[in-house]
C-alpha positions as CSV (number, residue, x, y, z in Angstrom):
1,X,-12.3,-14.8,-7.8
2,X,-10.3,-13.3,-10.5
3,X,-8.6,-9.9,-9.9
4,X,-10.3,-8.0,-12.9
5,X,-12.3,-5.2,-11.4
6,X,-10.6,-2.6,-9.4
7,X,-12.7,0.7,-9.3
8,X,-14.3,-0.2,-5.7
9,X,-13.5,-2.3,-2.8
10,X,-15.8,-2.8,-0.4
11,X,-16.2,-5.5,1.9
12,X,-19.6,-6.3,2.2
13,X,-20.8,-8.3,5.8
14,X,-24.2,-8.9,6.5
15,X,-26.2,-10.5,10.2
16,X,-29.3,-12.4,10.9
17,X,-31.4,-10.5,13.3
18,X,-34.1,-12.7,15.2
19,X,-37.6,-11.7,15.5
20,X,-38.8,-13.5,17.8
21,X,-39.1,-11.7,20.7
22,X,-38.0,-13.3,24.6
23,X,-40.1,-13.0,27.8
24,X,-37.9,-12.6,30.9
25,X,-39.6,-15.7,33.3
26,X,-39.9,-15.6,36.9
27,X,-37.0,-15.8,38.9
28,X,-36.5,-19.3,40.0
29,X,-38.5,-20.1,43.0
30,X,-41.2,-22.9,44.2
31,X,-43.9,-23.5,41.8
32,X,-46.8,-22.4,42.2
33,X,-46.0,-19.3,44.2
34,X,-49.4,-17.7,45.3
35,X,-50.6,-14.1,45.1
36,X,-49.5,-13.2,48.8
37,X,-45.9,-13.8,47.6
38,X,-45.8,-11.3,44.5
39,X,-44.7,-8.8,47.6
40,X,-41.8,-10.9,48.3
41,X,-40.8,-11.7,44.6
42,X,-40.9,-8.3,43.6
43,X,-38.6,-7.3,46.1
44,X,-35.8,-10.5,45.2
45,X,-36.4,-9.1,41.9
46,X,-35.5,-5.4,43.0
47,X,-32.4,-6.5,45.2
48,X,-31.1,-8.3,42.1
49,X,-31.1,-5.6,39.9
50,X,-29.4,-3.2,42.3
51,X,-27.0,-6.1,43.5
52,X,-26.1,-6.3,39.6
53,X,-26.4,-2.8,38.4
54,X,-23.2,-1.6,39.6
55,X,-21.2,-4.4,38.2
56,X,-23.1,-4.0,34.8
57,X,-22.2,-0.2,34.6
58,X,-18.4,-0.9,35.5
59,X,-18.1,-3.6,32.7
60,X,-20.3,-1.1,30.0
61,X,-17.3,1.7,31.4
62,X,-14.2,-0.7,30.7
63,X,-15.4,-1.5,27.4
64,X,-15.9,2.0,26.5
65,X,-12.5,2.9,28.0
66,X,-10.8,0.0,25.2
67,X,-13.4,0.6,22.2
68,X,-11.8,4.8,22.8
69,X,-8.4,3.6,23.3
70,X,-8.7,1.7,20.1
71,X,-10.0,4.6,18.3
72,X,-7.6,6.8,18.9
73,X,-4.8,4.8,17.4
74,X,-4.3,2.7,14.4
75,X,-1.8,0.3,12.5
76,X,0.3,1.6,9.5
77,X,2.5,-0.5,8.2
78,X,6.0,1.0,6.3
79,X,8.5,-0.8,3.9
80,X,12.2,-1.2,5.7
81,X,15.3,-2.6,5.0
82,X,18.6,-3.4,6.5
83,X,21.1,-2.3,4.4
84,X,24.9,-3.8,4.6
85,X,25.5,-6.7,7.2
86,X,22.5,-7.9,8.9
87,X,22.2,-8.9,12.5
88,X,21.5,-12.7,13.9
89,X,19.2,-13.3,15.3
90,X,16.7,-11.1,13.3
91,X,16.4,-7.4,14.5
92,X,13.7,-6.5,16.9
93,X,12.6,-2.8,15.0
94,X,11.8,0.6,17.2
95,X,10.1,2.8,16.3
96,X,9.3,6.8,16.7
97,X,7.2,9.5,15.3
98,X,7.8,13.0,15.2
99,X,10.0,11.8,18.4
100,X,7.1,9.4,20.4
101,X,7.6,6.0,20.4
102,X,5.7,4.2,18.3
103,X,4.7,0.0,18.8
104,X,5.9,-2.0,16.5
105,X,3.7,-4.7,16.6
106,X,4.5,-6.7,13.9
107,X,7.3,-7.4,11.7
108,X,7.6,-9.4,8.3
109,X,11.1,-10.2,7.0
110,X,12.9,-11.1,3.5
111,X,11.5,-14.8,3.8
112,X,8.3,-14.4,4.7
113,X,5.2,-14.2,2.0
114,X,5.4,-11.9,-0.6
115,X,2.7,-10.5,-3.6
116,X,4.4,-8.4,-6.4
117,X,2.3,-7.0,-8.8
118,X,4.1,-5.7,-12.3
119,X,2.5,-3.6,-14.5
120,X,3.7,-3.2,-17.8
121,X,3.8,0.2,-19.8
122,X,5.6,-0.4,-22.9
123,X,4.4,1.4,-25.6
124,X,7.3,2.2,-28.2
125,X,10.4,0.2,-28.6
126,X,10.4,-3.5,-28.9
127,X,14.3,-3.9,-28.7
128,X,13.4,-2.6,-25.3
129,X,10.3,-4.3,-24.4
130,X,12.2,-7.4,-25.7
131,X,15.0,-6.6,-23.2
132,X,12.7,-5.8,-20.3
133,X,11.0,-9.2,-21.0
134,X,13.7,-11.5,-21.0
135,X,15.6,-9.8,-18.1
136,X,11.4,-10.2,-15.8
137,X,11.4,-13.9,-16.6
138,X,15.6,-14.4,-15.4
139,X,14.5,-12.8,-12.4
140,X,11.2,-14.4,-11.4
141,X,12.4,-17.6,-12.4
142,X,14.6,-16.6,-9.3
143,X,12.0,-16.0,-6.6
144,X,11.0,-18.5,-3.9
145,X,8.1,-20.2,-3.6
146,X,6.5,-18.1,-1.2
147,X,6.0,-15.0,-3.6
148,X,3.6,-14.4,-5.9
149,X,3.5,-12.7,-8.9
150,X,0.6,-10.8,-10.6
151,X,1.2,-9.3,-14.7
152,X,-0.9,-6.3,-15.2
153,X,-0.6,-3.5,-18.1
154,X,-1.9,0.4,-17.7
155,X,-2.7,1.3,-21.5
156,X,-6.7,2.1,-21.2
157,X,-7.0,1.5,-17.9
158,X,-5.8,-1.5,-15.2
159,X,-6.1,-4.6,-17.3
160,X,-5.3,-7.9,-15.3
161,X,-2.8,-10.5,-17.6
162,X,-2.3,-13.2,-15.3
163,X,-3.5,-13.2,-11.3
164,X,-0.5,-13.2,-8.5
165,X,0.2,-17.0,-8.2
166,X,3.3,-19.2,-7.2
167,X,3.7,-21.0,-11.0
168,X,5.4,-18.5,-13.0
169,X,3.9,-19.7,-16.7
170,X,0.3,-17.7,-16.7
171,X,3.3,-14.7,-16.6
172,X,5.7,-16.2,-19.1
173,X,2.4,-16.8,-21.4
174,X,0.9,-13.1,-21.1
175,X,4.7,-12.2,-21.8
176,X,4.9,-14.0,-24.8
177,X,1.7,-12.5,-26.2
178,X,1.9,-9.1,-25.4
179,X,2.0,-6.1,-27.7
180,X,3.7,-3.2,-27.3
181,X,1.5,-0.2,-28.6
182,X,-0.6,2.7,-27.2
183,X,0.1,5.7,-25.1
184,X,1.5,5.8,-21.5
185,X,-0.5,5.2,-18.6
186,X,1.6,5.2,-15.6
187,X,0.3,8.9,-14.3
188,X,-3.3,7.7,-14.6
189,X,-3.0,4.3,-13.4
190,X,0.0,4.3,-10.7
191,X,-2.8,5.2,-7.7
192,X,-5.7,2.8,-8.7
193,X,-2.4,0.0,-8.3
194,X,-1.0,0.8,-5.3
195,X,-4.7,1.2,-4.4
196,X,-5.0,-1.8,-5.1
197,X,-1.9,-3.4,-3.3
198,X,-2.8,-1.6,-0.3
199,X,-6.7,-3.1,0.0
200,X,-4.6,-6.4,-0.1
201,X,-1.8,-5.5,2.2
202,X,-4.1,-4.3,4.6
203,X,-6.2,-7.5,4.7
204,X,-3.3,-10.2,4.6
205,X,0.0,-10.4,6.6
206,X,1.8,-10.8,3.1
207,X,4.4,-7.8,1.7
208,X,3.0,-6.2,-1.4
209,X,5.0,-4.0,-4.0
210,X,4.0,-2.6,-6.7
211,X,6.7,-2.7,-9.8
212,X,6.4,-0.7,-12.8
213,X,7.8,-1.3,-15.9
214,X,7.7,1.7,-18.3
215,X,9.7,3.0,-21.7
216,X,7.0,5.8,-22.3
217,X,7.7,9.9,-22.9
218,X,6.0,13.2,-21.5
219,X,4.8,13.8,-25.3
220,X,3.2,10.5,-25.8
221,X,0.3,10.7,-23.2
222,X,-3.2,11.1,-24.3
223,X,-3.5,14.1,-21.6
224,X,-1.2,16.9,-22.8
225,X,1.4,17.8,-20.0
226,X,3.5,20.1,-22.3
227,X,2.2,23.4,-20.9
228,X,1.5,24.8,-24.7
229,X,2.0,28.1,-25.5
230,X,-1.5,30.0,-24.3
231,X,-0.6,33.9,-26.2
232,X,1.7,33.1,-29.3
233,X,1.5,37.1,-29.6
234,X,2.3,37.7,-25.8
235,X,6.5,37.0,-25.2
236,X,5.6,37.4,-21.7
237,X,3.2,34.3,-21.4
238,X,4.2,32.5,-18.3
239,X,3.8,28.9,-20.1
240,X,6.9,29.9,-22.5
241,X,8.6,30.9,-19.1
242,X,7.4,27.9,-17.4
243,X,6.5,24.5,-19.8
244,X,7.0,22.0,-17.3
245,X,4.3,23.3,-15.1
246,X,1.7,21.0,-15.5
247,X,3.9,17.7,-15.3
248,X,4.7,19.4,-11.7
249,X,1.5,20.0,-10.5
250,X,0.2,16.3,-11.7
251,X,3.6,15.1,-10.1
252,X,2.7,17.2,-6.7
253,X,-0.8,15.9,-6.6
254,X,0.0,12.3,-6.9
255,X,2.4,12.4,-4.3
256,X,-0.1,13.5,-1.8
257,X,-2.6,10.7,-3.2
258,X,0.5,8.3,-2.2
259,X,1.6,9.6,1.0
260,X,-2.0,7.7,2.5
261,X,-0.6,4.6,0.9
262,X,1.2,1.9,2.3
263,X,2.7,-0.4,-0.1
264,X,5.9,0.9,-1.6
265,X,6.4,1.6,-5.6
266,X,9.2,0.5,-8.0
267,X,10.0,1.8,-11.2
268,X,12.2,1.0,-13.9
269,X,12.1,3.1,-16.9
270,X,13.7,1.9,-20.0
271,X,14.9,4.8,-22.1
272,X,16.4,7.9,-20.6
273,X,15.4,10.8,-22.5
274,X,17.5,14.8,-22.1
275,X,15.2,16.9,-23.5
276,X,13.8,19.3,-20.9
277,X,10.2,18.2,-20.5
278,X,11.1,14.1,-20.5
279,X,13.8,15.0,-17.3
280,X,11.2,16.9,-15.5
281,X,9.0,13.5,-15.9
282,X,11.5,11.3,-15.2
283,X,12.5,13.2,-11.9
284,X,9.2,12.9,-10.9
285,X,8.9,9.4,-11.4
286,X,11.2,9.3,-8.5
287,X,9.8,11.4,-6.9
288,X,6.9,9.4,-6.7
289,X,8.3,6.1,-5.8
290,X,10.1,7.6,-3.0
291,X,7.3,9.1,-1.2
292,X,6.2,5.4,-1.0
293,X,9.5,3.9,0.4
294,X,10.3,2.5,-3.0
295,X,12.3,3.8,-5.8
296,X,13.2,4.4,-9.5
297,X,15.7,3.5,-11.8
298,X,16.3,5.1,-15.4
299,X,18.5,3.3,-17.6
300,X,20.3,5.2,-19.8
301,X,21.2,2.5,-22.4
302,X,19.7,-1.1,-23.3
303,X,22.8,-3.1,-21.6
304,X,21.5,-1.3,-18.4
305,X,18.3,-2.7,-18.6
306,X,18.6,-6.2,-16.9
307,X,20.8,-5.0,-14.0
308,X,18.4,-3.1,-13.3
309,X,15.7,-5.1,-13.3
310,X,17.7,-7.2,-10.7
311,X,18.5,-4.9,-8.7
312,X,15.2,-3.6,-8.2
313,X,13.8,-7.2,-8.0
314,X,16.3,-7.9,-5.3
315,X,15.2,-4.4,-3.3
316,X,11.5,-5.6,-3.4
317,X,12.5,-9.1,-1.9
318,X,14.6,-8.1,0.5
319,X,12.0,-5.5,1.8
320,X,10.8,-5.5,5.7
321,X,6.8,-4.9,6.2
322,X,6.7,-3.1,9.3
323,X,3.3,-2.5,11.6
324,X,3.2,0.5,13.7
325,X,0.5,1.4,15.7
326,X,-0.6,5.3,15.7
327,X,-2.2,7.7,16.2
328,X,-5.7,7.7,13.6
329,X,-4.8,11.0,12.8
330,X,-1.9,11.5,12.1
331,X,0.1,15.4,11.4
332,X,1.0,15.9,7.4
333,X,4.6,16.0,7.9
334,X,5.0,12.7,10.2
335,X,8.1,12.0,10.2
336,X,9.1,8.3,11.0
337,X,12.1,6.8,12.2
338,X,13.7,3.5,12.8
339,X,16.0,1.6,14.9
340,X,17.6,-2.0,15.1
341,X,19.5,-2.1,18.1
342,X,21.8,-5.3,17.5
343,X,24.7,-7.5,19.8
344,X,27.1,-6.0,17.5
345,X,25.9,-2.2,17.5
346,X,23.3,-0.5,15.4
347,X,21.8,-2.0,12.2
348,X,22.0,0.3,9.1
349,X,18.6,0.7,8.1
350,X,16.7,2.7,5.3
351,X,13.0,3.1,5.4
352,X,9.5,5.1,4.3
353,X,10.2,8.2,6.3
354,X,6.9,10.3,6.0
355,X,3.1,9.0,5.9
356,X,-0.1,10.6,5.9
357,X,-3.5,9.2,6.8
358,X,-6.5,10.3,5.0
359,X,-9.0,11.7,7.8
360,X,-12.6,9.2,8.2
């Protein structure tokens, strides 16, 4: 099935309930039992059910014992990485929150399966566009077998290019074709991705990142962020005081939409702009990547562009998926941290350092 609809998600399961209804039969005994035994079966059949009773209600307590233990905790899992030398064999992770210890009961490393899904947001300069594209295809040209690649772009909504796959030319064909035109769409689209990367992350033991690639402005977006002037007559109007208000609060608000996340966001942003309003959306463009364990990258000229791009490619590959279990609900300001204890000393790790669950 083709990745084209991503509104909903639900996983739909469904059971076959018999009708027919069963008859409890004697219990096993000589055929043909007359009517001056029922006495005497009645009271086999009354020793049996206190003989088993007892046993029955122990089992039914167990079970109810796991199924609460099991609903008081839960599996998270957090992007890592091991920064500098590594350690051999692979590092066994520990992990605490807000100070408790914290399972780690799984752990996927650098060369394990991998799903990264680009979206494009180019929308203005095709010297840059052209830029970004050649310096994608160097790099995924790069990647092992093992990880996948999806091509997505933001204008009017998530629009799928070509699905995550191992053969690289269904992206190398959407790249050749596409146009760049239209307004920005990263601040409406970036939650409906990770959203996305998350409902697969959290059905397959594969790392998932979520890589945009943008060149757009503040002024460009259909929704205007620029705080306009409410009381041209008024000099005390707090929006002349305070024009990068709005871009704020939609920054704030997304970053608490992300925190209940999982999969980490990358951004690479092609065009650096000064002006006041453009830094305050640029600075939360990393802001948002690194409340998801991931991170941003403005270049500042068009010779920055492709080392960029590598870099960031080579953070996303050589990216840890960690799964912790938890408590289900979890305290807003959780604060998570991480260990590698190693033969030679401590490993140097960074990681996604705060997570919050959405209650139900």
């Amino acid at each position: 099935m083709k990745m084209t609809e991503f509104s909903d998600h639900r996983l739909w399961s469904g059971g076959v309930l018999s009708a027919e209804k069963r008859r409890w039969g004697p219990i096993s005994g000589p055929i043909g039992i007359g009517p001056s035994d029922s006495g005497h079966r009645r009271h086999r059949r009354y020793s049996a059910h206190r003989r088993y009773l007892p046993a029955l209600a122990t089992a039914l307590l167990a079970v109810s014992a796991v199924t609460g233990l099991h609903a008081q905790t839960t599996s998270v899992s957090i992007p890592a990485w091991v920064e500098g030398k590594s350690c051999a064999p692979a590092p066994k992770f520990e992990a605490t929150l807000n100070g408790k210890a914290a399972p780690v009961t799984a752990q996927l490393g650098p060369s394990s399966d991998q799903i990264i899904l680009l979206v494009l947001d180019l929308t203005s300069d095709l010297s840059l566009s052209d830029a970004a594209k050649q310096a994608v295809l160097a790099q995924i040209s790069k990647l092992p077998s093992n990880a996948w690649v999806g091509l997505l772009r933001d204008q009017d909504g998530l629009r799928v290019l070509a699905d995550p796959s191992p053969n690289r030319q269904p992206v190398v064909n959407a790249l050749d074709f596409l146009s760049v035109s239209g307004a920005p769409g990263l601040l409406e689209t970036v939650r409906p991705a990770l959203s996305l990367a998350d409902s697969i992350l959290r059905k397959s033991p594969v790392r998932v990142s979520v890589l945009y690639i943008t060149d757009g402005s503040i002024y460009s977006y259909r929704e205007d962020y620029t705080n306009p002037v409410i009381n041209e007559s008024d000099p005390h109007d707090l929006s002349r005081r305070f024009p990068e208000a709005l871009i704020q609060e939609k920054i704030s608000k997304l970053s608490k939409d992300l925190a209940s996340l999982q999969a980490p966001l990358f951004i690479v942003h092609l065009s650096y702009r000064r002006d006041r309003l453009n830094e305050v959306y640029q600075n939360g463009l990393e802001t948002l990547a690194e409340a998801t364990g991931g991170r941003a990258d403005i270049c500042h000229s068009m010779a920055e562009i492709p080392q960029a791009l590598a870099e960031t490619f080579a953070r996303i590959s050589s990216a840890w998926r960690l799964t912790l279990e938890v408590p289900a609900k979890l305290h807003n300001n959780t604060q998570i941290h991480l260990s590698a204890p190693c033969s030679e000393g401590e490993v140097h790790l960074s990681w996604r350092t705060r997570l919050h669950l959405k209650s139900g």
